[in-house]
N, C-alpha and C positions, 0 to 999 in steps of 0.2 A: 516819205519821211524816214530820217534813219535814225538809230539808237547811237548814243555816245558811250567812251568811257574813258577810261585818263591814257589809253594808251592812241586813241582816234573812233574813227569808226565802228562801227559793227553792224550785224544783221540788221536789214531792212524791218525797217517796221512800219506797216502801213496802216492806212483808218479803218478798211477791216478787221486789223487783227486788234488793235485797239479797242473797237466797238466789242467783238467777241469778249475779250479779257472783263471789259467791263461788264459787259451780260454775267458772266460768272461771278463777279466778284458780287453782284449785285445778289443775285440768287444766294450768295452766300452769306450775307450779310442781313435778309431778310430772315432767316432761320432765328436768328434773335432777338426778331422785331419785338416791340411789345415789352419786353424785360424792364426800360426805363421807367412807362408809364404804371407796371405792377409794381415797382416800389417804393411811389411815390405813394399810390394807393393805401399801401400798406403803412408807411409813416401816416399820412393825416387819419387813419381808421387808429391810430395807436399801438398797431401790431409789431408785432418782433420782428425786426429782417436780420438776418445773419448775416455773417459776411458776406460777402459773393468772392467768388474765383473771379481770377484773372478773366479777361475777356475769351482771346483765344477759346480756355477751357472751356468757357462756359457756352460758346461756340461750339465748339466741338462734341462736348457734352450732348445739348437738344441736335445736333446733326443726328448722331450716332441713335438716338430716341427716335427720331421724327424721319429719320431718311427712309425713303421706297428706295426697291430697287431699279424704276422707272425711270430714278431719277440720274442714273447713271449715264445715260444718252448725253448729259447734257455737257459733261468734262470730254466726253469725247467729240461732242461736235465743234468743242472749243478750239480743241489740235487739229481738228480737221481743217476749221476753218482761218486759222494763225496758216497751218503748212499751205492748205493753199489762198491764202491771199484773198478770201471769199467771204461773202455773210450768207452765201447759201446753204452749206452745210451748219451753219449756227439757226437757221430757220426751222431744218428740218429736223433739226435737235428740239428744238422747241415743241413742232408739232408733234416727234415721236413720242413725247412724256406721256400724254394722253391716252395716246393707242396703246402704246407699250403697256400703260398700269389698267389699261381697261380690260388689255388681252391676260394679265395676269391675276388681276382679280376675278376673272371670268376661272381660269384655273383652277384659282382656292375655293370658289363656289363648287367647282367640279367636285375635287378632294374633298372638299366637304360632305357632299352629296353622298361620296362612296364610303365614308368614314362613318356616316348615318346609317345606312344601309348595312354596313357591319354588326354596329352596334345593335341595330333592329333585329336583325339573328338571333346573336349571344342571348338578348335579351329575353326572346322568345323560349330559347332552350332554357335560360334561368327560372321563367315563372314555369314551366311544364315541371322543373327540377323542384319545385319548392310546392308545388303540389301534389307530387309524386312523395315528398315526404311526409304530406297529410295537414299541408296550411290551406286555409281557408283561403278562396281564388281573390278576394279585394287584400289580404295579409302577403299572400305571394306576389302579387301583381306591384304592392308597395318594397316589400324585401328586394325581389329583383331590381328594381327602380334605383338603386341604393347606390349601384356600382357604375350605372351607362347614363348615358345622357341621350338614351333613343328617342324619348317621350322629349326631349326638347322645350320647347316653351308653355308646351303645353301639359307640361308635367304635373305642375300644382293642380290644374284643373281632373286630371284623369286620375291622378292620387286623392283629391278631396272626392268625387264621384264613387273610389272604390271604396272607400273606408267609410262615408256616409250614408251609403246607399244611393246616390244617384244613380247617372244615364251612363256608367262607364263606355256603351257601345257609342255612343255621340260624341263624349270626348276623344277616343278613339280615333273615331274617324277625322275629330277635327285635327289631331295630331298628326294626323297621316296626309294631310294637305302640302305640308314643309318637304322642300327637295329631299330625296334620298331613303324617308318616314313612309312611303308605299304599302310595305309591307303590316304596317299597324291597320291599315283597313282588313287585312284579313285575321288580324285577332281580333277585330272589333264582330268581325261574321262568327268568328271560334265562340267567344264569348256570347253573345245574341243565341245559336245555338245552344248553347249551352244552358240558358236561364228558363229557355222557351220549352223548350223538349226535354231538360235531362240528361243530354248527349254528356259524354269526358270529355272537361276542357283539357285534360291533360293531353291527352293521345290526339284532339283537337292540332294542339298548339307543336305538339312533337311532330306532326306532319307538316304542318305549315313550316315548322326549320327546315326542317327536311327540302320541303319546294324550293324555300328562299334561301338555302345553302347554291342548292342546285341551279338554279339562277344564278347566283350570284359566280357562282365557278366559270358556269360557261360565257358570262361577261368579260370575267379577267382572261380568260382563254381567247375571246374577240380582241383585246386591249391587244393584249399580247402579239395578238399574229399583226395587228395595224400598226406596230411597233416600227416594223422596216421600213414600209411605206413614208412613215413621219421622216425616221434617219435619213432616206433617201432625199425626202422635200429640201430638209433642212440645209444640206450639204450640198444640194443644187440650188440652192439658196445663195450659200457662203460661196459660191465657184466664181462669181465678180469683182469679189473681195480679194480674193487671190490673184487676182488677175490685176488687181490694181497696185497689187503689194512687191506683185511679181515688175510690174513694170514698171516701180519707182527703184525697185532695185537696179533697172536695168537701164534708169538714168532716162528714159523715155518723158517723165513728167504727166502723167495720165491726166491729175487732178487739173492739173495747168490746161489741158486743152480739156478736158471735161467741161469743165467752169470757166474759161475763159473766152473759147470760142462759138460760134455760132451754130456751128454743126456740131461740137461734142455738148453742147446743152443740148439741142435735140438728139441726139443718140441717148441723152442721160435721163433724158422725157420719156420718151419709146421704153429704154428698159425698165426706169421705175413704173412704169403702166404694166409691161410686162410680168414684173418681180410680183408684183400686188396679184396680179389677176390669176399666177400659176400658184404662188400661196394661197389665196380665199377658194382656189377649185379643187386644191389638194385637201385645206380643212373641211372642205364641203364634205367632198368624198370619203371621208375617214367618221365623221359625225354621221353621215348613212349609215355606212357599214356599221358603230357603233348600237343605232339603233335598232339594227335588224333583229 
């Protein structure tokens, strides 16, 4: 199939690339599903609807809200699959959204964890701080609470516990269940000592920072040195990329016989087995050495 224009001809365009464009345009167009029937809702309930924006906008608008960045795979499989003539890199565009936002949610869970872990420090050092000025340990334990979000969902419950007199060492520890919250099991010990025996919770709790400082140092100190390892995966990674980029430069057509013939779909099978198998052994290896 080819394209017209008022001067003849132009670029081929075939039902591949057709199929693809329409794949996007569809993806793109669902982003605003829904809007007709919410305000229709809204007229027969007798509510207010304001104007609305142009469509475009309003497009645009719930993209710019609603887009992952997962979803970026999928304009690029679209060129891929337009420049070569194919609906297999539009496939694999497809399948990557998944992986992609699962491996990156898997990330912000990480960050989250170590962002918890911080906070669990500070925190520590603040209620030692605020009983070293002479508050009373369920007063301190709330003051502190004020500023961090270490205590997490279980905030309410370990704040009602100190100021009522409950089981602060139970909610404690139930708070230290949540990724990253580790170190709240050992003010739950600090504290328990402390109600039992008499011990200082202060000097308690100033050690335990102390430990979970020092922990936590020589984890970033691990990060750190596993840092090159990652750079290196990564860029041995991108080295087929280049090679493909390199070769369209050089008029070879790679993608053309990748996808088009017999043997360079099997070459393209082999390294994607490949690609997979030296990335999940490198993230292997790196998650060890993490947890050592």
């Amino acid at each position: 199939m080819t394209g017209w224009s008022a001067s003849g001809p132009t670029v081929p365009f075939s039902p591949a690339s057709a199929a693809a464009v329409c794949a996007f345009a569809a993806a793109w167009l669902s982003v605003g599903r829904g809007q007709g029937p919410r305000r229709t809702r809204l007229l027969l309930a007798g509510g207010a609807v304001e104007p609305e924006e142009p469509l475009w906008g309003r497009q645009w608008e719930r993209l710019r809200r609603r887009a992952r960045p997962e979803w970026l795979c999928l304009p690029g499989a679209v060129v891929l699959a337009v420049l070569a003539d194919s609906l297999l890199p539009l496939a694999a565009g497809v399948l990557a959204v998944p992986l992609v936002g699962r491996w990156l949610r898997a990330r912000e869970r990480e960050r989250a964890k170590w962002r918890r872990g911080d906070e669990v420090v500070v925190w520590c050092g603040a209620v030692a701080g605020e009983l070293r000025a002479g508050r009373q340990p369920g007063q301190a334990l709330t003051l502190a609470a004020l500023d961090t979000e270490a205590l997490g969902a279980a905030e309410a419950q370990v704040l009602a516990a100190a100021r009522f007199g409950g089981d602060v060492p139970g909610a404690l520890r139930e708070a230290a269940r949540e990724p990253g919250a580790e170190g709240l099991a050992g003010v739950a010990a600090c504290w328990q000592v402390a109600v039992d025996g008499g011990a200082g919770l202060a000097a308690g709790l100033e050690r335990l920072e102390a430990a979970l400082r020092a922990d936590q140092e020589q984890r970033e100190e691990l990060r750190a040195q596993l840092t090159g390892p990652r750079t290196t995966a990564v860029l041995l990674a991108l080295l087929p990329v280049l090679g493909l980029l390199l070769g369209t430069a050089m008029g070879a057509s790679p993608l053309r016989v990748l996808l088009h013939t017999p043997a360079g779909l099997g070459c393209l099978a082999v390294a994607g087995v490949l690609e997979a198998a030296g990335l999940y052994w490198t993230a292997r290896i790196t998650r060890t050495g993490e947890k050592r």
